[in-house]
C-alpha positions in Angstrom: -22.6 -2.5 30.5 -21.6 -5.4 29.2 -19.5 -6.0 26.6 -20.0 -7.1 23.1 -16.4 -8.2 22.8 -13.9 -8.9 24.9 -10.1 -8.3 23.8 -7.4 -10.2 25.7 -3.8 -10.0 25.2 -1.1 -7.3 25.3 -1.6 -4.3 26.5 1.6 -1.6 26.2 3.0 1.2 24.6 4.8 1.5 20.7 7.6 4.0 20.4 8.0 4.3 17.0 10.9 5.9 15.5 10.9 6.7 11.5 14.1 6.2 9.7 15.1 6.5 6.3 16.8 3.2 6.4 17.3 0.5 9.0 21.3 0.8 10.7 24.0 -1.4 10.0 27.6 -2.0 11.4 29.4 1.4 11.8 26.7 3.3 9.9 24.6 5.7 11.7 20.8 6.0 11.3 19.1 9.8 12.1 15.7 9.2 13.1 13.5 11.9 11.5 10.6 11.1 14.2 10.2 9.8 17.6 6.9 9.5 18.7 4.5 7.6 21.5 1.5 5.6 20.8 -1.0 3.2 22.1 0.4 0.0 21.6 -0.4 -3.9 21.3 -2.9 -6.5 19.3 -5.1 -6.2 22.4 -5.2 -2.6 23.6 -5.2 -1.5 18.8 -8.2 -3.6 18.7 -10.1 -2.6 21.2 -9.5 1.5 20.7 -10.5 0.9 17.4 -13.8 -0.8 18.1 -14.6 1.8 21.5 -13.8 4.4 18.8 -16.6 3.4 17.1 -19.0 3.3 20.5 -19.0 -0.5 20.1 -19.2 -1.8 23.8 -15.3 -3.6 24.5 -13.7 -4.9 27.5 -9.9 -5.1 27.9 -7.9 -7.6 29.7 -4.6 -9.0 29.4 -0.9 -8.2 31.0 -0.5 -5.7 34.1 0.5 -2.2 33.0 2.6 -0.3 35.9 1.9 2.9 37.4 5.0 4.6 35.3 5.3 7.2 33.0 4.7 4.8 30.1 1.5 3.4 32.4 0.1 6.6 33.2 0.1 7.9 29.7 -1.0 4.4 28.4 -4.2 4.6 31.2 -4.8 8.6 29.9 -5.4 7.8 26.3 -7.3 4.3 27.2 -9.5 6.1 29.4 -10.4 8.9 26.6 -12.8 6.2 25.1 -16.7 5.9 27.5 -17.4 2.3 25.2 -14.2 0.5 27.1 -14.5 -1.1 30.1 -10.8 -0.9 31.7 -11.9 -2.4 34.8 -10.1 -5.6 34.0 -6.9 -4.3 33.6 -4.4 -4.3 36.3 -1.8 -1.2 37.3 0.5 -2.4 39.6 3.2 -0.3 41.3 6.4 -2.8 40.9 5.3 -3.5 37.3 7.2 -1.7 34.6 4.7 -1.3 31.7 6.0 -3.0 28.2 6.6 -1.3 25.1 7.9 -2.2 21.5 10.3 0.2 20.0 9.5 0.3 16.5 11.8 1.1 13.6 9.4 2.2 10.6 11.0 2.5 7.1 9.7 4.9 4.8 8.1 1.8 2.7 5.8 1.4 6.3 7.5 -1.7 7.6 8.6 -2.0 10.8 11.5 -3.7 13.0 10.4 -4.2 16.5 12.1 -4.4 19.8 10.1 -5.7 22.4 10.8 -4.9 26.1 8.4 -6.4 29.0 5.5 -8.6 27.2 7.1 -11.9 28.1 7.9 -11.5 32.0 4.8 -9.2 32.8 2.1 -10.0 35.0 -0.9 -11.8 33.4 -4.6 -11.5 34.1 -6.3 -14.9 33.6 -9.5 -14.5 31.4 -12.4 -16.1 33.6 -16.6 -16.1 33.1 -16.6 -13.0 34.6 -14.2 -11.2 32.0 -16.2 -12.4 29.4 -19.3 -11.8 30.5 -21.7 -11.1 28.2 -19.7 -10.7 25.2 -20.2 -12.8 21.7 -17.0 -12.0 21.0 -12.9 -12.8 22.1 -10.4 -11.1 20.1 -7.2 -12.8 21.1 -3.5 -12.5 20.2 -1.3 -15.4 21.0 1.6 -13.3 21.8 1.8 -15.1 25.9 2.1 -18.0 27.7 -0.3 -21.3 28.5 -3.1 -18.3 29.7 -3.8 -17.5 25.7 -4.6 -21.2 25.5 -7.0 -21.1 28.5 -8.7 -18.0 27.5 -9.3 -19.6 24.1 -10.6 -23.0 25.4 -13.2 -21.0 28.0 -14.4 -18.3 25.6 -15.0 -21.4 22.8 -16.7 -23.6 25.9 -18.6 -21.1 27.1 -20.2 -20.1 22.9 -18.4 -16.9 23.1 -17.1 -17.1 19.3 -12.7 -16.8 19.1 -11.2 -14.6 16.8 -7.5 -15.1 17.4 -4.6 -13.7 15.2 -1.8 -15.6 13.9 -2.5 -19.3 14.6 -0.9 -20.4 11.7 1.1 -23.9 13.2 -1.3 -26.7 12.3 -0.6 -28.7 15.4 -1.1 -25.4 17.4 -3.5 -26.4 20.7 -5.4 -23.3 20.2 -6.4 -24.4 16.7 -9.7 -26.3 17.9 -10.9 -23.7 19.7 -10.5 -20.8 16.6 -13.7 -20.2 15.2 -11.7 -17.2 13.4 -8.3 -17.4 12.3 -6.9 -14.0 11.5 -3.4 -15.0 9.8 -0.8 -12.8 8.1 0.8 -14.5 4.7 4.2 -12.9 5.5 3.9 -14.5 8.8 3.0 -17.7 7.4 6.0 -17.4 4.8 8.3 -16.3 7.3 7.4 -18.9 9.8 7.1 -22.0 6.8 9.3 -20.9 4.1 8.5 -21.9 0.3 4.8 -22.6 1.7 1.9 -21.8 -0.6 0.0 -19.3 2.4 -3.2 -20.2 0.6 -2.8 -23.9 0.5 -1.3 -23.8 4.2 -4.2 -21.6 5.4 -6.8 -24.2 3.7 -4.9 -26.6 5.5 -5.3 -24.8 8.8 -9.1 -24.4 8.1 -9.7 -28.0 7.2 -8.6 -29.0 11.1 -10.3 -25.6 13.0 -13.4 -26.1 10.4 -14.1 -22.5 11.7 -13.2 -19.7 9.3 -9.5 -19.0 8.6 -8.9 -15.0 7.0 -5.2 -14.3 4.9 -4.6 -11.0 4.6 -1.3 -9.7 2.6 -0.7 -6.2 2.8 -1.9 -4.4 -0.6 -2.2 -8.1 -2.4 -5.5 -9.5 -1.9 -7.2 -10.8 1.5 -8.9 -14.3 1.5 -11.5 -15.7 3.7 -12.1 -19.6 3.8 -15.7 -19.9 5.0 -16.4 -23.2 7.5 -17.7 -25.3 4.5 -13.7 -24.5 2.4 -15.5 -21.6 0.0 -12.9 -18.7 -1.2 -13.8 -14.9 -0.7 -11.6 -12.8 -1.8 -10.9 -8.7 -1.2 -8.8 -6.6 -3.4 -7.6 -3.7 -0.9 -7.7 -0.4 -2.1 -4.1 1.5 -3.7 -3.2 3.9 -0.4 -0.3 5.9 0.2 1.3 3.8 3.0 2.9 5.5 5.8 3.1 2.7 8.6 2.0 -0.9 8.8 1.6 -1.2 12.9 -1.5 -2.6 13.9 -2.9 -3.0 10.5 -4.1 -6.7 11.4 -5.6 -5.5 14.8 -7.3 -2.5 12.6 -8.4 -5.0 10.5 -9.7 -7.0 13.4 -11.8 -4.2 14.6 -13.3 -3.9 11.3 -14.3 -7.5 10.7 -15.8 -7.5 14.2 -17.9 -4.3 13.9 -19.2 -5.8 10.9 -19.8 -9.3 12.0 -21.6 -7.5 14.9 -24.3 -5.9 12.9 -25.3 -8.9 11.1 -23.4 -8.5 7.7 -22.3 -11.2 5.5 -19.0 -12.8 5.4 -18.0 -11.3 2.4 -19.1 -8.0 3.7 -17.2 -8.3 7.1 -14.2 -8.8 4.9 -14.5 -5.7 3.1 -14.8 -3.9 6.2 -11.4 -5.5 7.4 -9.9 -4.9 4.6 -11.0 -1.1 4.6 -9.9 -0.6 8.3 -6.5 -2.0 7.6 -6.0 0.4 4.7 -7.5 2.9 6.1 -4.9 2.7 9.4 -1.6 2.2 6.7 -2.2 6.0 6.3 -0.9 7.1 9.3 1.7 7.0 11.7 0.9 4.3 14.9 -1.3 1.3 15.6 -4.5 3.3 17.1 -4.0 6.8 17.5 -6.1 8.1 14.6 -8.7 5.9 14.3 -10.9 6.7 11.2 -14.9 7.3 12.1 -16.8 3.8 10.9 -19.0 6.4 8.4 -15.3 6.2 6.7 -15.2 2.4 7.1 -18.2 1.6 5.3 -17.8 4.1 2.4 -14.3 2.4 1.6 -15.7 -1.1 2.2 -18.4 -0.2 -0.6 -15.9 0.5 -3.0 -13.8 -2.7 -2.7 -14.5 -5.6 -4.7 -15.3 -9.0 -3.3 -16.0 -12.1 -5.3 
């Protein structure tokens, strides 16, 4: 079968560990949960969308034949739309994983172990195959770059997450920017996000999306018009993987047809829909859930 999307990039595990508060020097922290989950951008997105019996093919870093691996390959293989046969278990490869401090106002501190020095599958013609879309993280080396110049050569469109630097070299080849405004902030402090992300969109000319936890989402269209999305008041629990839920909800959208400002509903509803519960893709809403929220938030 082939795929309808392709999602490259990190493939590993989350360990998230729920604290009431994040330790300091000499002060202890007791860790009311400790728990294992699907983790990174590539492997959230594309549970969400094979949740959802959307056709998705996953490719990215090597997992290893560990306990961390074998778990990782168990829960990815629960799902018939995801083609795994592009991702590589290797034997000497110890499969990476994020430690994840979560806060009880759902933010997270990460410790990352792995990502950088794994093994990386290069994304050829024959990855992408049929697809119409790449979701891509940028979380790697020089093969995120390649794998965004071949899927935007080859008319697959790019929707690639946190491309915020405007001399970035994957820029040109983004026909979708999903970008966090904390990340922007953090990364370009006293920056306006908006102004910066309609600076981003005025080099790409593709669409650039700003999404801001409960304040409201923006989508620049290619010709500079504003959408904006009010997210709905949830009772937030944890914040992993909202952007790759929201991903997966933009791209299930964009692949039936629906307008822009409709595919940013649905983003929007999949990421506040995922804040409800505890890991990046291990409760994965049904889409009939999806749309009803998306109806109920307000774009203009």
């Amino acid at each position: 079968m082939e795929p309808a999307v392709v999602c490259y990039g990190e493939i590993g595990v989350d360990n998230l560990i729920r604290v009431d508060r994040l330790p300091t020097p000499e002060v202890a922290v007791f860790p009311t949960a400790d728990t294992i989950h699907v983790g990174g951008a590539a492997a959230n997105t594309a549970v969400w969308l094979a949740r959802w019996g959307i056709p998705t093919r996953l490719a990215g870093n090597a997992i290893g034949c560990d306990d961390y691996g074998a778990r990782l390959w168990g829960w990815l293989s629960e799902h018939p739309a995801l083609d795994l046969s592009r991702v590589e278990r290797r034997g000497e490869v110890v499969t990476p994983f994020c430690r994840v401090l979560v806060t009880p106002d759902a933010e997270r501190s990460f410790l990352i172990f792995g990502y950088p020095q794994t093994p990386k599958t290069p994304l050829t013609a024959d990855i992408l195959g049929g697809a119409r879309f790449l979701a891509l993280d940028l979380y790697g080396g020089p093969e995120r770059l390649n794998a965004a110049r071949l899927a935007h050569e080859s008319g697959v469109q790019t929707v690639i997450g946190d491309v915020v630097a405007l001399d970035h070299p994957a820029l040109p080849y983004t026909d979708i920017a999903c970008n966090s405004a904390a990340f922007i902030r953090d990364s370009f402090p006293g920056v306006d996000a908006l102004e910066h992300a309609r600076r981003l969109q005025a080099i790409s000319r593709g669409i650039v999306i700003l999404t801001d936890g409960p304040r409201p989402a923006h989508l620049l269209d290619r010709d500079g018009s504003l959408i904006t999305a009010q997210p709905p008041p949830v009772e937030a629990v944890d914040a992993t993987g909202a952007g790759d839920a929201f991903r997966a909800g933009l791209l299930a959208a964009l692949l039936r047809g629906l307008p822009l400002a409709e595919a940013l509903r649905w983003g929007v509803a999949a990421g506040a829909l995922k804040v409800g519960f505890l890991g990046a893709a291990t409760h994965v809403p049904p889409l009939e859930a999806v749309t009803a929220l998306a109806g109920a938030i307000r774009a203009a």
